[in-house]
Biopython code that builds the backbone (N, CA, C, O; Angstrom):
import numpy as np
from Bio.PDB.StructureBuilder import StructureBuilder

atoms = [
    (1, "UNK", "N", (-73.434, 109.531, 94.024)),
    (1, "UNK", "CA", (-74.699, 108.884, 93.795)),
    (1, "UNK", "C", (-75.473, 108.828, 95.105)),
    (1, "UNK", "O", (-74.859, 108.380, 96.073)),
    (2, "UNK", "N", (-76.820, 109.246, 95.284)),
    (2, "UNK", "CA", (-77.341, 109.362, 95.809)),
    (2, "UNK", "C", (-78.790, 108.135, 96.078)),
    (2, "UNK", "O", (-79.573, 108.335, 95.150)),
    (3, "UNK", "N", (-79.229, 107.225, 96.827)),
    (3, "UNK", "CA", (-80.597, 106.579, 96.651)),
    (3, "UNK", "C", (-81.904, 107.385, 97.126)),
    (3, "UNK", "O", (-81.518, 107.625, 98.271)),
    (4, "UNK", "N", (-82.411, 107.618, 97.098)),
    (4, "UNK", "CA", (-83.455, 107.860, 98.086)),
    (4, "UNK", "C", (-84.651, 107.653, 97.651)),
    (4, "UNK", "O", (-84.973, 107.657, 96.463)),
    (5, "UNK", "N", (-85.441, 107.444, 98.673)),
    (5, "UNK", "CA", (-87.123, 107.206, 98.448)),
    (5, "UNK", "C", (-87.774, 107.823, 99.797)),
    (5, "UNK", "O", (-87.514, 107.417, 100.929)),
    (6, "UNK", "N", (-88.602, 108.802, 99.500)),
    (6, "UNK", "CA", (-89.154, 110.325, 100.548)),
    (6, "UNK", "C", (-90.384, 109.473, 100.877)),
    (6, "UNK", "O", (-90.707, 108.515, 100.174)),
    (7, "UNK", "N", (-91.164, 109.913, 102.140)),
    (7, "UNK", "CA", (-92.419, 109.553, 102.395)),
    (7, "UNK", "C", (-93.288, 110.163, 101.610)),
    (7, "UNK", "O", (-94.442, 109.745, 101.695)),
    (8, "UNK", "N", (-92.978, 111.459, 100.497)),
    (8, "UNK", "CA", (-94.096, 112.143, 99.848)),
    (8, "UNK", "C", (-94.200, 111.263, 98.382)),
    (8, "UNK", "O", (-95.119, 111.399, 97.575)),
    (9, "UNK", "N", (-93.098, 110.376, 98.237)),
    (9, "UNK", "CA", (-92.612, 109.559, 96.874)),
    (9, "UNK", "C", (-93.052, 108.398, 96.979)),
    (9, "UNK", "O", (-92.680, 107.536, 96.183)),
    (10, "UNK", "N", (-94.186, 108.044, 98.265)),
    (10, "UNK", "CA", (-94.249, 106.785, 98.575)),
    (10, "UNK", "C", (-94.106, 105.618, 97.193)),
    (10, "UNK", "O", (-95.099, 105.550, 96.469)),
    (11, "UNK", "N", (-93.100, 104.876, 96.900)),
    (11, "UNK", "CA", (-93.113, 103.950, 96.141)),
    (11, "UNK", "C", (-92.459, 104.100, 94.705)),
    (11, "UNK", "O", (-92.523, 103.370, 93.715)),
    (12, "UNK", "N", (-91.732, 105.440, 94.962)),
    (12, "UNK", "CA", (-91.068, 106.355, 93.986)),
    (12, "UNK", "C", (-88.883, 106.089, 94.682)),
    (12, "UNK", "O", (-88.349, 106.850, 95.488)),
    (13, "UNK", "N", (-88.318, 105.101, 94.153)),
    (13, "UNK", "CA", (-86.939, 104.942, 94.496)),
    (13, "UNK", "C", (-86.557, 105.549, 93.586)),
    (13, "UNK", "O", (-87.191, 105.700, 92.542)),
    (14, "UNK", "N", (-85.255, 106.084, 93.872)),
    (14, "UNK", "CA", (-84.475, 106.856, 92.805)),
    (14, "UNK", "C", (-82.465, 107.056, 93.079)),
    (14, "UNK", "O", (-81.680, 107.194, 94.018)),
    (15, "UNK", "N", (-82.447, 106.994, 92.178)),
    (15, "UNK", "CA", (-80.603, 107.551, 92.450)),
    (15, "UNK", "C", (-79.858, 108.305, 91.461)),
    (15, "UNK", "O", (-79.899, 108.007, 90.268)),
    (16, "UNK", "N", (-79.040, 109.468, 92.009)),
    (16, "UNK", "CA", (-78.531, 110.395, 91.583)),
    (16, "UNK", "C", (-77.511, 110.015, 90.807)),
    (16, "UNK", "O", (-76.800, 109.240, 91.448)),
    (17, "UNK", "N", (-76.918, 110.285, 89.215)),
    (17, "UNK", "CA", (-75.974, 110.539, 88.712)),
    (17, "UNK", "C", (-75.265, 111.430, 88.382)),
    (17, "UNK", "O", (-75.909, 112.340, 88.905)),
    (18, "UNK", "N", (-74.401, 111.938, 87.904)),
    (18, "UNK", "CA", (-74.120, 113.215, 87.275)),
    (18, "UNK", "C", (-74.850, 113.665, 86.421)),
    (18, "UNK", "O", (-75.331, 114.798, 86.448)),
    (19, "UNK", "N", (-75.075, 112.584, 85.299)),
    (19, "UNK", "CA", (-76.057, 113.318, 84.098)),
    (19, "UNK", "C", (-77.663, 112.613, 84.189)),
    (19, "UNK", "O", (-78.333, 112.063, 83.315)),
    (20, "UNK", "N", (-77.944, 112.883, 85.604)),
    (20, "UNK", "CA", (-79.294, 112.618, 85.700)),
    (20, "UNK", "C", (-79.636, 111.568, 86.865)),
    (20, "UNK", "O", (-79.059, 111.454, 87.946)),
    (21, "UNK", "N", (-80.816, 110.767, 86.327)),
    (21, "UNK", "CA", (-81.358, 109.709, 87.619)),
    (21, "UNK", "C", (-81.950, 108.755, 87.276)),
    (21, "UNK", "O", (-82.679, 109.134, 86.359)),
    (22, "UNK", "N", (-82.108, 107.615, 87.465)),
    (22, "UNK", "CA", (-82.681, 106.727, 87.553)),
    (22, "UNK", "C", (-83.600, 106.209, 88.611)),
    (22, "UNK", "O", (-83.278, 105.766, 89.714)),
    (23, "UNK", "N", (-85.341, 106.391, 87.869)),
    (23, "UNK", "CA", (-86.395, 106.494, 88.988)),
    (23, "UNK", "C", (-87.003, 105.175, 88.674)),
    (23, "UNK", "O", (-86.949, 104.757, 87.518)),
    (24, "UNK", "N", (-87.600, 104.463, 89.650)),
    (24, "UNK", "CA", (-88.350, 103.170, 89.780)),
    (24, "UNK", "C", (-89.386, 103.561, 90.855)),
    (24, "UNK", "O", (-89.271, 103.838, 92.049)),
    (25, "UNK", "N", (-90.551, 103.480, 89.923)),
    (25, "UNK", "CA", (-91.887, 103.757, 90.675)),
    (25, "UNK", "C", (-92.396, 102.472, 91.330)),
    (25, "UNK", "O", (-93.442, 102.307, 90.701)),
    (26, "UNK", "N", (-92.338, 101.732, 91.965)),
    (26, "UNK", "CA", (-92.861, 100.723, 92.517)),
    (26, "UNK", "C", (-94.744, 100.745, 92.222)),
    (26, "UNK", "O", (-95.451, 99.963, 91.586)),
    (27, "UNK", "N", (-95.061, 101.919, 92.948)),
    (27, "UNK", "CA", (-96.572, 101.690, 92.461)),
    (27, "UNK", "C", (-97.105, 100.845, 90.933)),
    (27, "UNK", "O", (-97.964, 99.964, 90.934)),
    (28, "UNK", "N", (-96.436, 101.308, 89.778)),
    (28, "UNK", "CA", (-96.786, 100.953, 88.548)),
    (28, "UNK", "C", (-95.918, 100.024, 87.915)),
    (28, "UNK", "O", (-96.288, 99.468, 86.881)),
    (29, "UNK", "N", (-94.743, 99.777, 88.446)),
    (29, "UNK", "CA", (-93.558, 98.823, 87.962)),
    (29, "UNK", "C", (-93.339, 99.629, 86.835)),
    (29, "UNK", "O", (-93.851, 99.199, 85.802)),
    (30, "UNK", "N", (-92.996, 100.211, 86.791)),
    (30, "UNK", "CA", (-92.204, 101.474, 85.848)),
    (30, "UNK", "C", (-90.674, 102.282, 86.042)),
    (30, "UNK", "O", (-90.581, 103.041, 87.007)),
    (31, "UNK", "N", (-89.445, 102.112, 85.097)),
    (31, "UNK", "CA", (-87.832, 102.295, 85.791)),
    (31, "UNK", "C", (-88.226, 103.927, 84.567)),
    (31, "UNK", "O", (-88.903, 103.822, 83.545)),
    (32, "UNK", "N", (-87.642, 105.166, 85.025)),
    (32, "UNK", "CA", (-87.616, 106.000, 84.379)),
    (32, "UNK", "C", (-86.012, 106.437, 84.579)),
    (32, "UNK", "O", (-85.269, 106.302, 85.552)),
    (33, "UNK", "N", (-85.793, 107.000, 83.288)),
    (33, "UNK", "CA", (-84.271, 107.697, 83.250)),
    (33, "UNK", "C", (-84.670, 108.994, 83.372)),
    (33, "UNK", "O", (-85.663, 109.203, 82.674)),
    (34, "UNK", "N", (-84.246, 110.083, 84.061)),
    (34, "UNK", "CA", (-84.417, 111.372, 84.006)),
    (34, "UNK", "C", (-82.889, 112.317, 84.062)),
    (34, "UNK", "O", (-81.803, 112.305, 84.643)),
    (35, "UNK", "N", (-83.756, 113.224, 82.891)),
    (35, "UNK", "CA", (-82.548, 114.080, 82.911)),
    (35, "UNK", "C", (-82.588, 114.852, 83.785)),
    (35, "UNK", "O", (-83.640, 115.080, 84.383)),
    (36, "UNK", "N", (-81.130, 115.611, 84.156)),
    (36, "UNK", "CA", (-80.515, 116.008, 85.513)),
    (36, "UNK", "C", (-81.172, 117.203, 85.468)),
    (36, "UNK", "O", (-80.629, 117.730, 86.438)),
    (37, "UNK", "N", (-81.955, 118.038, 85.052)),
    (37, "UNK", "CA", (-82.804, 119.105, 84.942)),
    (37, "UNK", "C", (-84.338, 118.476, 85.874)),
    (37, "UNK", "O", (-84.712, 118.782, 87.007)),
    (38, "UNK", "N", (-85.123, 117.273, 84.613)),
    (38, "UNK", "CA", (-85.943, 116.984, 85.478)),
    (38, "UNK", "C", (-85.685, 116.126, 86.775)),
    (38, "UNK", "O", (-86.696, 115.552, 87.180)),
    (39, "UNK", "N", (-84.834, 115.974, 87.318)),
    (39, "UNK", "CA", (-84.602, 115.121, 88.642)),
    (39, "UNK", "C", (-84.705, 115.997, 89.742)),
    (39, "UNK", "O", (-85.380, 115.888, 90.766)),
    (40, "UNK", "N", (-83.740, 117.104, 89.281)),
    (40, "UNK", "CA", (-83.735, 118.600, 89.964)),
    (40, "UNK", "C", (-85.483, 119.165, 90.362)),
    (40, "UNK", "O", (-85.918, 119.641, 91.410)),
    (41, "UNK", "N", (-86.143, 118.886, 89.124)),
    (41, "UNK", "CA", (-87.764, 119.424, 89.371)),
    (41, "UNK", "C", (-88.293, 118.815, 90.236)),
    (41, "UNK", "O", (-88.878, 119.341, 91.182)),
    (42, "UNK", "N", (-88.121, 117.128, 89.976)),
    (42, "UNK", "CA", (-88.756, 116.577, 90.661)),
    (42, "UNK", "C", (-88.343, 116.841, 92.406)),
    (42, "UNK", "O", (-88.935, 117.392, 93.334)),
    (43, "UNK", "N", (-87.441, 116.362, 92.313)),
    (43, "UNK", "CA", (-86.631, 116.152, 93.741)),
    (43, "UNK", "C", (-87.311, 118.006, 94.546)),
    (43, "UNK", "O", (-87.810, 117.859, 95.662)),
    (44, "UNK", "N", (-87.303, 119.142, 94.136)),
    (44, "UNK", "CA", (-87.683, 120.106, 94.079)),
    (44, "UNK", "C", (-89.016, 120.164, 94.941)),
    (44, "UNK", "O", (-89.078, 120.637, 96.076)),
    (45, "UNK", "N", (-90.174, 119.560, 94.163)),
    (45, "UNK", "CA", (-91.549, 119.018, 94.015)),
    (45, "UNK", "C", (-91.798, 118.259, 95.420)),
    (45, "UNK", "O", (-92.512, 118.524, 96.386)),
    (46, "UNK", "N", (-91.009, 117.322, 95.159)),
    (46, "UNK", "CA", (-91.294, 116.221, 96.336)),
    (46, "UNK", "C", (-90.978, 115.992, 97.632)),
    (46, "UNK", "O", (-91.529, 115.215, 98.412)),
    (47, "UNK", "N", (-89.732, 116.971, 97.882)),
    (47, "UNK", "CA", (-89.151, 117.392, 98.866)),
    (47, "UNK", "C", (-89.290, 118.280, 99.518)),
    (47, "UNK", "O", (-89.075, 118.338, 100.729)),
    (48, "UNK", "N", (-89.774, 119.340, 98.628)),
    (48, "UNK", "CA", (-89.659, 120.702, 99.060)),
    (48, "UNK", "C", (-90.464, 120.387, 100.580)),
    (48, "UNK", "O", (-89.892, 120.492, 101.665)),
    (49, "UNK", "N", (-91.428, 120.117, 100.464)),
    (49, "UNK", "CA", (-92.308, 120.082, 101.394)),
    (49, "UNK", "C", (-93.392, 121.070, 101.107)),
    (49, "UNK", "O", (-94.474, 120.879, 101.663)),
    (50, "UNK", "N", (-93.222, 122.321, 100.145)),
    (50, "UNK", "CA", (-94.147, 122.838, 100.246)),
    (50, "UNK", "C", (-94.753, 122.642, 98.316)),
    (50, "UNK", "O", (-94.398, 121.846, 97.447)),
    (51, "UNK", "N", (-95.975, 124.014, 98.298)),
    (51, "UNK", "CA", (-96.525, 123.044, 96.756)),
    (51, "UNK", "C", (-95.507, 124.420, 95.882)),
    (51, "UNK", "O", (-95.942, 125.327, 96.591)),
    (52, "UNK", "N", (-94.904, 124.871, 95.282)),
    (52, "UNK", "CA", (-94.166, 125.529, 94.373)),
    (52, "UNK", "C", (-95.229, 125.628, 93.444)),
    (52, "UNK", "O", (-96.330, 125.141, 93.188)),
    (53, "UNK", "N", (-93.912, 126.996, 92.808)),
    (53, "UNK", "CA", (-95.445, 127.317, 91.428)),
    (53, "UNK", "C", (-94.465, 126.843, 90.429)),
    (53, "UNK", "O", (-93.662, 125.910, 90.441)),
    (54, "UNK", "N", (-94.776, 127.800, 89.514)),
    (54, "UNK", "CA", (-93.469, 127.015, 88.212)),
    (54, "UNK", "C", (-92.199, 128.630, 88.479)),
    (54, "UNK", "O", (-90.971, 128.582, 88.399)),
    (55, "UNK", "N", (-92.942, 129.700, 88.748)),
    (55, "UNK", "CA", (-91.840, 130.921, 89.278)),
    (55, "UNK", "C", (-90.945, 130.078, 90.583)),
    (55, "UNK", "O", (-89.729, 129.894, 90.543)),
    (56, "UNK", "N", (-91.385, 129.861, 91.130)),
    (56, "UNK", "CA", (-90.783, 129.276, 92.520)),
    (56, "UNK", "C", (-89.934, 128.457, 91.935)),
    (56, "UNK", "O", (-88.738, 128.729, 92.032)),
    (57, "UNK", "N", (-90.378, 127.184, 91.140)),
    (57, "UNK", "CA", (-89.359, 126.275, 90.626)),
    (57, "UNK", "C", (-87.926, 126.908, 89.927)),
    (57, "UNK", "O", (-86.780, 126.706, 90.331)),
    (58, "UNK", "N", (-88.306, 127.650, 88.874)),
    (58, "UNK", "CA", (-87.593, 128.425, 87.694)),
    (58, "UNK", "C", (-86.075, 128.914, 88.902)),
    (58, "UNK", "O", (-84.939, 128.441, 88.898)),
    (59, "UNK", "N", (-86.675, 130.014, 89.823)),
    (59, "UNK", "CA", (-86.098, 130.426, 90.385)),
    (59, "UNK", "C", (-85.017, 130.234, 90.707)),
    (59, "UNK", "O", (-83.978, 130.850, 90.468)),
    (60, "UNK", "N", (-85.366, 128.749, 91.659)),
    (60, "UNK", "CA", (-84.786, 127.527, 92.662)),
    (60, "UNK", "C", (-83.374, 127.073, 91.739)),
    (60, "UNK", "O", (-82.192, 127.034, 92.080)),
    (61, "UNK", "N", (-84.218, 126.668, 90.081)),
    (61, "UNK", "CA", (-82.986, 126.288, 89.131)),
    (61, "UNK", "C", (-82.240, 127.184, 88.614)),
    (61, "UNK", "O", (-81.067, 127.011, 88.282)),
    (62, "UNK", "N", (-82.912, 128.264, 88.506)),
    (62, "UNK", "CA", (-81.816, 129.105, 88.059)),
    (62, "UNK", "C", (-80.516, 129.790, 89.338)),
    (62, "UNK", "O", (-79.418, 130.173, 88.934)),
    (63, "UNK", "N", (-80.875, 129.836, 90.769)),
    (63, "UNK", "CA", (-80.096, 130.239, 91.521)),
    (63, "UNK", "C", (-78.830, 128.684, 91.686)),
    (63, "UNK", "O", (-77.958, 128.528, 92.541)),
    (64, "UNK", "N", (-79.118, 127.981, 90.792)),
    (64, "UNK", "CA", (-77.809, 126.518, 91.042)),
    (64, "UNK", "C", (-76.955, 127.684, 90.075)),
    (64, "UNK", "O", (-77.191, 128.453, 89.143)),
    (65, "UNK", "N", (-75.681, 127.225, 91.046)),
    (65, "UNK", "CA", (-74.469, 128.111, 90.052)),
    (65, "UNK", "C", (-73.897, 127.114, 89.035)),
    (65, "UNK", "O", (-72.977, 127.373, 88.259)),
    (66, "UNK", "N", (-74.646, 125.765, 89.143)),
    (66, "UNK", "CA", (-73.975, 125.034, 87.903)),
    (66, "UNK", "C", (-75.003, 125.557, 86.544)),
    (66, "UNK", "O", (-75.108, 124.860, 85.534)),
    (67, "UNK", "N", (-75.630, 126.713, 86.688)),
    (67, "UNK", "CA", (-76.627, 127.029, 85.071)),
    (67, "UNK", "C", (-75.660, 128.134, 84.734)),
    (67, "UNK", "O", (-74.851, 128.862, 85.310)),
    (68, "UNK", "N", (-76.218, 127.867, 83.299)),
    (68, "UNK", "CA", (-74.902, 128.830, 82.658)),
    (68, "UNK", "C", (-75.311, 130.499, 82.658)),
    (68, "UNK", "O", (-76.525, 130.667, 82.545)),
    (69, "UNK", "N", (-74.455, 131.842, 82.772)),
    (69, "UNK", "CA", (-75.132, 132.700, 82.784)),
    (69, "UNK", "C", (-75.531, 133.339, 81.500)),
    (69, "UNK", "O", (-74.675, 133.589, 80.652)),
    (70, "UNK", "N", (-76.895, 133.638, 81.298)),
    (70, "UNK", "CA", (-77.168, 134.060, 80.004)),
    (70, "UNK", "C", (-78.113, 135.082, 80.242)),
    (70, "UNK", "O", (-78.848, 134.910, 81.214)),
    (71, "UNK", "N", (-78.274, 136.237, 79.486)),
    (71, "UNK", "CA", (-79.639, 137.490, 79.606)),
    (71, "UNK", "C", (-80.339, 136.884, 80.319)),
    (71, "UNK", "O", (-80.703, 135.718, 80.164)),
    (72, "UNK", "N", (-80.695, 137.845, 81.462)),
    (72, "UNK", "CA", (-82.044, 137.244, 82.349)),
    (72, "UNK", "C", (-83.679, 136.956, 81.866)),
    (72, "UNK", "O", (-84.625, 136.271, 82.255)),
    (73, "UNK", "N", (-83.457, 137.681, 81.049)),
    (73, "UNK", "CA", (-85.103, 137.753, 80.457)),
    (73, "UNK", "C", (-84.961, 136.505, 79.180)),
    (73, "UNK", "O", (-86.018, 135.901, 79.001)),
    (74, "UNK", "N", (-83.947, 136.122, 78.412)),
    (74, "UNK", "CA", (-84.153, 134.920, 77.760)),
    (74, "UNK", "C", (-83.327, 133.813, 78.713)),
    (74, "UNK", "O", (-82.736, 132.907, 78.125)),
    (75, "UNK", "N", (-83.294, 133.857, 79.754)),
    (75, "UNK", "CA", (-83.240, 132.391, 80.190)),
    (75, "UNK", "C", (-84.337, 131.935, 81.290)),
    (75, "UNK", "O", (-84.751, 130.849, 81.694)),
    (76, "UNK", "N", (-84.584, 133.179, 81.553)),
    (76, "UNK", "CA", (-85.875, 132.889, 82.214)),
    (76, "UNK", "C", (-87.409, 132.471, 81.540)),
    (76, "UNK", "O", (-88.275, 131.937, 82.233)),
    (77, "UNK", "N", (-87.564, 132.722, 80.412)),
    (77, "UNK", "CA", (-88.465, 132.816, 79.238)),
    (77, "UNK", "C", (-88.242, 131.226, 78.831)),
    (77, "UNK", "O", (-89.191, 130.447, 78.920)),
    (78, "UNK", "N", (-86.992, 130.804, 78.398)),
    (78, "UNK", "CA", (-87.249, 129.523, 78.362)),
    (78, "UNK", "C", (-86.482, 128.351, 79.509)),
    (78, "UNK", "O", (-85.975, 127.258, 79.258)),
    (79, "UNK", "N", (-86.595, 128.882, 80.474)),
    (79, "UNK", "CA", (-86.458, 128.029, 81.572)),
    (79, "UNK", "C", (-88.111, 127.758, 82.146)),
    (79, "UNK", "O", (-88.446, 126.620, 82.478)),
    (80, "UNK", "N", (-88.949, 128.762, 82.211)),
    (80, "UNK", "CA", (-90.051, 129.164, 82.317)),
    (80, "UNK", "C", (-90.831, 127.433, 81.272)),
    (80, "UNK", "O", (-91.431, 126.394, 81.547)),
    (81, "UNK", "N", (-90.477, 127.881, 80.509)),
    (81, "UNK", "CA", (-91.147, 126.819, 79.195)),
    (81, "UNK", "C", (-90.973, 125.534, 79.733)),
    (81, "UNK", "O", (-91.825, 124.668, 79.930)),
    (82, "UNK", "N", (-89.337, 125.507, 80.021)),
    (82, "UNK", "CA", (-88.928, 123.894, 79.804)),
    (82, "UNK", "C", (-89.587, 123.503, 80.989)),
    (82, "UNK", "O", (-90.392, 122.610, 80.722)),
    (83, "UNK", "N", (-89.584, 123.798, 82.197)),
    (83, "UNK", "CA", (-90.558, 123.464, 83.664)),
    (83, "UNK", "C", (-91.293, 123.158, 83.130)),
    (83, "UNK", "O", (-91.368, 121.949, 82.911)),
    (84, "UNK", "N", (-92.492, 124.236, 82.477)),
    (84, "UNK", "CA", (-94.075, 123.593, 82.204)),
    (84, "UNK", "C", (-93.735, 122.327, 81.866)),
    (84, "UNK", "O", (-93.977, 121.339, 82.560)),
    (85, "UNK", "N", (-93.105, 122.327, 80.673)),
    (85, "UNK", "CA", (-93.488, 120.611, 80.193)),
    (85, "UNK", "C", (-92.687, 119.745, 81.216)),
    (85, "UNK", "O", (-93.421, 119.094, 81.960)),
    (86, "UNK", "N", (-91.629, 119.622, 81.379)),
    (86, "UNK", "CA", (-91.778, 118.552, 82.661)),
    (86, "UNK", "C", (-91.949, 118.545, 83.659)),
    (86, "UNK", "O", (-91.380, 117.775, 84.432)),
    (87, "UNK", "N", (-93.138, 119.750, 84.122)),
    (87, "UNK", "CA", (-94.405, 119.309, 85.261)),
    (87, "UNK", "C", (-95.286, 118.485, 84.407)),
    (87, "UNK", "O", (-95.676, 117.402, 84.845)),
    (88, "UNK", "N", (-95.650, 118.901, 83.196)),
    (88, "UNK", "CA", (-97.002, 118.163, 82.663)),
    (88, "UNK", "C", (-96.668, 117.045, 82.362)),
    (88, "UNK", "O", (-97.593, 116.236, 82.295)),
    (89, "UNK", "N", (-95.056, 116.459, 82.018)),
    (89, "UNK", "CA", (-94.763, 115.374, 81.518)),
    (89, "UNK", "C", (-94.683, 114.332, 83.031)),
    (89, "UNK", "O", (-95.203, 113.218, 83.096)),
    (90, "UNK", "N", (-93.875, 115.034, 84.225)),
    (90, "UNK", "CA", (-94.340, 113.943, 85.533)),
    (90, "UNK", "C", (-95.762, 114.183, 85.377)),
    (90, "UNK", "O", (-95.793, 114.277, 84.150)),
    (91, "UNK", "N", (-96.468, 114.280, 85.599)),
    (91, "UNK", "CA", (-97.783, 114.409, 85.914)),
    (91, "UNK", "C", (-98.418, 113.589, 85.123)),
    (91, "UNK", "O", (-99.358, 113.033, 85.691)),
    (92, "UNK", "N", (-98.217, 113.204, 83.667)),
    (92, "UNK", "CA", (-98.872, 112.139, 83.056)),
    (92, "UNK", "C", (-98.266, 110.792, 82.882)),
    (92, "UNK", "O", (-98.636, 109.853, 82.176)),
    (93, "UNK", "N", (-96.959, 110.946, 83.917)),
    (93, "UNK", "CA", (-96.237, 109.570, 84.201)),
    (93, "UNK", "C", (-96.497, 109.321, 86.044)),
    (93, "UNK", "O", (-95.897, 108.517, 86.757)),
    (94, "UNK", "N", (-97.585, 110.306, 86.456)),
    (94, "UNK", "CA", (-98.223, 109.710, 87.592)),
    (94, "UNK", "C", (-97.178, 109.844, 88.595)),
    (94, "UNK", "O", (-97.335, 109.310, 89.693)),
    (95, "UNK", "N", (-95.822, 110.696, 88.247)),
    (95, "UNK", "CA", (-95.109, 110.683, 89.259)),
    (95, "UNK", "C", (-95.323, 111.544, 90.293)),
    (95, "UNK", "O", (-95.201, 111.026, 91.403)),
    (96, "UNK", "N", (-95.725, 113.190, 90.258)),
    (96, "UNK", "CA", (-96.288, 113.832, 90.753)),
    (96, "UNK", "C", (-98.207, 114.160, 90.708)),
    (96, "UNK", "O", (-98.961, 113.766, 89.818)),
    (97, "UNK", "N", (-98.511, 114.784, 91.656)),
    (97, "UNK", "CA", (-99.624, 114.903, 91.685)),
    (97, "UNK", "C", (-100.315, 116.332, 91.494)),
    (97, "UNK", "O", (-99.488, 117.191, 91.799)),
    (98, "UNK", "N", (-101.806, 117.028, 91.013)),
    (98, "UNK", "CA", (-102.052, 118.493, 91.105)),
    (98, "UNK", "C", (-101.220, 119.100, 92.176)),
    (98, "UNK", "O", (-100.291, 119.900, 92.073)),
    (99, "UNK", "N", (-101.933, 118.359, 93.588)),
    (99, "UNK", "CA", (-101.837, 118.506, 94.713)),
    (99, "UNK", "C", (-100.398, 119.199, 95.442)),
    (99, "UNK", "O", (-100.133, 119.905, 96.416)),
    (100, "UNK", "N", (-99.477, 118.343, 94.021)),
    (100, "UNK", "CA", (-97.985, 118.545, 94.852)),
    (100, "UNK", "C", (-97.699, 120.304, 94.176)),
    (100, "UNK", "O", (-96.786, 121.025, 94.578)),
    (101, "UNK", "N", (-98.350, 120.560, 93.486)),
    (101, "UNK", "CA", (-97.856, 121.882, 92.707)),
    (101, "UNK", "C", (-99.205, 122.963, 93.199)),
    (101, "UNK", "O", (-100.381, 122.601, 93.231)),
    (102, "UNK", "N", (-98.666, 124.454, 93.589)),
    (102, "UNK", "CA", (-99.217, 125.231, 93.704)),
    (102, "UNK", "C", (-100.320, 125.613, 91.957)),
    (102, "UNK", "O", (-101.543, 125.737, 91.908)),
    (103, "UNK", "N", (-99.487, 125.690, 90.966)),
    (103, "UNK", "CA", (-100.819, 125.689, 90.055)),
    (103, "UNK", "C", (-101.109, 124.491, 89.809)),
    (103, "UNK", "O", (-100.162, 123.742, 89.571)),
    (104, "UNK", "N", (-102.559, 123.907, 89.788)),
    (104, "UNK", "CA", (-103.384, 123.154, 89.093)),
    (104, "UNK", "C", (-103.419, 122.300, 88.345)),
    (104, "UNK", "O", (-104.518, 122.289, 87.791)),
    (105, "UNK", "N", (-102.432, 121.122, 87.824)),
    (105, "UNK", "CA", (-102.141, 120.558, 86.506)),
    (105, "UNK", "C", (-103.307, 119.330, 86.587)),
    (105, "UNK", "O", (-103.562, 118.558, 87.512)),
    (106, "UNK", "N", (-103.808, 119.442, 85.471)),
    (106, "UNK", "CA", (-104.796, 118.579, 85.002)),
    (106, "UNK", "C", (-103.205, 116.994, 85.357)),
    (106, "UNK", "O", (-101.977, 116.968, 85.268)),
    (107, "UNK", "N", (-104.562, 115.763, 85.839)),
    (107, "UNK", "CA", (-104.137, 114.845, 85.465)),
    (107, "UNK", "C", (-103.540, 114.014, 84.590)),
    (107, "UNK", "O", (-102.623, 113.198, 84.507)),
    (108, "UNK", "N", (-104.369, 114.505, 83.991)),
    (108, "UNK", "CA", (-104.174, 113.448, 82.342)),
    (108, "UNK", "C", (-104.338, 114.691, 81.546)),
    (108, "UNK", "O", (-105.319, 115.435, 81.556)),
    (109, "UNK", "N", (-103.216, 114.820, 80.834)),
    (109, "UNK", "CA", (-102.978, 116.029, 79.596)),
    (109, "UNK", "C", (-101.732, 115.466, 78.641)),
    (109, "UNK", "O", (-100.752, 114.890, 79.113)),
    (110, "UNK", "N", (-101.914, 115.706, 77.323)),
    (110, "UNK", "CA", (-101.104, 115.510, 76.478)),
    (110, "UNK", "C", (-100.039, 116.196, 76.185)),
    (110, "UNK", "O", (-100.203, 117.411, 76.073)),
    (111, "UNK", "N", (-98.789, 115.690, 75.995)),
    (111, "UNK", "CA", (-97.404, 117.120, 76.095)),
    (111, "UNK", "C", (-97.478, 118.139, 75.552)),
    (111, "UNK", "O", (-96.870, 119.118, 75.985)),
    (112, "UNK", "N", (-98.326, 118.197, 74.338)),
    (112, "UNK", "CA", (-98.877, 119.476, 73.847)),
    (112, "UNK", "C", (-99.320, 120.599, 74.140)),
    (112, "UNK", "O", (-99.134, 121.708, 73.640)),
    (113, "UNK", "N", (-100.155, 120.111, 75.315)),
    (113, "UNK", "CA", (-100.980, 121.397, 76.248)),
    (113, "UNK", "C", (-100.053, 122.074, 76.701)),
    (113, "UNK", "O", (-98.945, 121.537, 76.724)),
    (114, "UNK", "N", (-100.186, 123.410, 77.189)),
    (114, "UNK", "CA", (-100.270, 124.087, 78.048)),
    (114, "UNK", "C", (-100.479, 124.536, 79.078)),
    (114, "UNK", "O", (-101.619, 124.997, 79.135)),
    (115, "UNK", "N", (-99.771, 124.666, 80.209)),
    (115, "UNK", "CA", (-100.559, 124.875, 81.659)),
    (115, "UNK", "C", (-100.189, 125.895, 81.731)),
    (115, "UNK", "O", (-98.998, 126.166, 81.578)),
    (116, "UNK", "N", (-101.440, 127.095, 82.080)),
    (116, "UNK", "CA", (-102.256, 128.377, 82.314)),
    (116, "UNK", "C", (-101.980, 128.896, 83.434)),
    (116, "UNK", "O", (-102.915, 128.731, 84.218)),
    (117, "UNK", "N", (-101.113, 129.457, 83.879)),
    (117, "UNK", "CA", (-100.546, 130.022, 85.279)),
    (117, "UNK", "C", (-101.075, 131.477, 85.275)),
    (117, "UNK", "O", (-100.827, 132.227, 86.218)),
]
sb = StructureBuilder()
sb.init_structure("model")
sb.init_model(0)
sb.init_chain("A")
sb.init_seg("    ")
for serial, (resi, resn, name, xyz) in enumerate(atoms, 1):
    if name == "N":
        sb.init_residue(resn, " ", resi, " ")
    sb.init_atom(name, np.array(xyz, "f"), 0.0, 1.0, " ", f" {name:<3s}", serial, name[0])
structure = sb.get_structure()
C-alpha cells in the first residue's frame, strides 16, 4: 500500500491496493474507489510529468507484464476504448484537467461522448 499526494494532485490523497485505490479529493470533499486500471491512468496522468495522449497511455498499460497477452490489434482496440472513457470519466469528476492530457477533453462531457483524437 502505497499513500501519496503529488504537487500536480494538489488536494488529490490517495492509496494503493491490490485491486485498486482509494482517492480523497480534498478540494471537493469527495472519497473515490478506483479500479486498479483507472489508478494506473490516473497515477500515469499526474505523475508522468508530461501531458500523454491516449496512444501514449494505452502503450504505458499495455507494456505492465501484469496484462494478459492477447492479439495485438484486439487488445489494443479495446484498451484504446476503455482509456477514453476513464479519461472522460476523471475529467467529469474534476480529477484531472484538459491541460493534463495531450488531446483536448472537454470539461464537462457526459460518459457517452466520445473524445476525437
Amino acid at each position: 500500500m502505497v499513500a501519496r499526494s503529488d504537487a500536480r494532485g494538489a488536494g488529490l490523497h490517495w492509496r494503493r491496493f491490490p485491486d485498486g485505490a482509494v482517492l480523497f479529493d480534498s478540494r471537493h470533499g469527495r472519497t473515490h474507489l478506483l479500479s486498479p486500471v483507472t489508478a494506473d491512468v490516473l497515477e500515469l496522468i499526474r505523475v508522468s510529468g508530461v501531458r500523454p495522449s491516449i496512444d501514449d497511455l494505452v502503450d504505458r498499460l499495455l507494456s505492465d507484464p501484469r496484462v494478459e497477452r492477447l492479439p495485438d490489434a484486439l487488445l489494443r482496440g479495446a484498451a484504446r476504448e476503455g482509456v477514453k472513457g476513464i479519461v472522460v470519466e476523471l475529467t467529469r469528476l474534476g480529477l484531472i484537467d484538459s491541460h493534463d492530457m495531450e488531446v483536448v477533453v472537454p470539461a464537462k462531457q457526459d460518459s457517452a461522448t466520445r473524445i476525437r483524437s
